[in-house]
C-alpha positions in Angstrom: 8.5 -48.6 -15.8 9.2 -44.7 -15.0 7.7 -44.7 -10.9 8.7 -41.6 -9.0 7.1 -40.7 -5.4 7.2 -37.4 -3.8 5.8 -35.2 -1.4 5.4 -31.7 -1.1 4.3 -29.6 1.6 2.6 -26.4 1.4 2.4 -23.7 3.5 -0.4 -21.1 3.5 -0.5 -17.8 6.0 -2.5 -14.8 6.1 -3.3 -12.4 8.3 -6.4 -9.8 8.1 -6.7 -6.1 8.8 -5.4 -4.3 12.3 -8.8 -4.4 14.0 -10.1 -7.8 13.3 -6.8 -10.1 13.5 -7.0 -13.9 12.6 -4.1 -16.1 10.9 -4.5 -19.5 9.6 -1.6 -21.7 8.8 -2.2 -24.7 6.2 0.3 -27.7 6.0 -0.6 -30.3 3.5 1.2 -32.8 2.4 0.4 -33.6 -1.5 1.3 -37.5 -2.0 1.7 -38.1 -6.1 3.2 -41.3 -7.5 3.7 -41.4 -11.6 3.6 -44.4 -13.8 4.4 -45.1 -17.3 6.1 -42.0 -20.1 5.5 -38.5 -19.3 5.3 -37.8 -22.8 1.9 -40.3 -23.0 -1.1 -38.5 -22.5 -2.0 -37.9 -18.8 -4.7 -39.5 -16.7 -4.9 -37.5 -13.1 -6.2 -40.0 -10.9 -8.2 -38.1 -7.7 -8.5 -40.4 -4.7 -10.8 -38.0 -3.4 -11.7 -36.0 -0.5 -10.2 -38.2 3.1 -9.1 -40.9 0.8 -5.4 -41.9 0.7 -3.3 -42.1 -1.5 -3.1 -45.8 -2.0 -7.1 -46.1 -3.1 -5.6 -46.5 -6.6 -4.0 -50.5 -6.8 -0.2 -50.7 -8.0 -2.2 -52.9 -10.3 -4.8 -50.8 -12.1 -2.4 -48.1 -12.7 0.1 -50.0 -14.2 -2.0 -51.2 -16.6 -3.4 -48.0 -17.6 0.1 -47.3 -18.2 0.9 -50.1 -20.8 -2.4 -49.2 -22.6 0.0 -45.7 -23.6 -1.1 -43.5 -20.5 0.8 -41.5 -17.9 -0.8 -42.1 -14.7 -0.5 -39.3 -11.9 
């Protein structure tokens, strides 16, 4: 089984004109974890909005993966 976990952070800064000043700063951490071939056609699994990463069991995904899919 190909498994791979990562995270990523992303930054996002801005600033707006001279007169009317604000800056916003974003730090998210993306958690992704991959099962089965990348070459298999891909099923993006979204645990949705406040949901963590782990809503999807170790279980279901790998079974989606030995029907032929790549699960992210």
């Amino acid at each position: 089984m190909n498994f791979h976990r990562f995270c990523l952070s992303l930054f996002l800064g801005f600033i707006m004109s001279d007169t009317l000043s604000a800056s916003a700063s974003l730090v998210d951490p993306l958690f992704s974890e991959t099962f089965g071939d990348a070459k298999r056609p891909a099923v993006l699994l979204n645990a949705g909005a406040g949901s963590l990463g782990l809503t999807w069991p170790d279980l279901f995904c790998e079974e989606l993966s030995q029907k032929g899919y790549f699960v992210i």
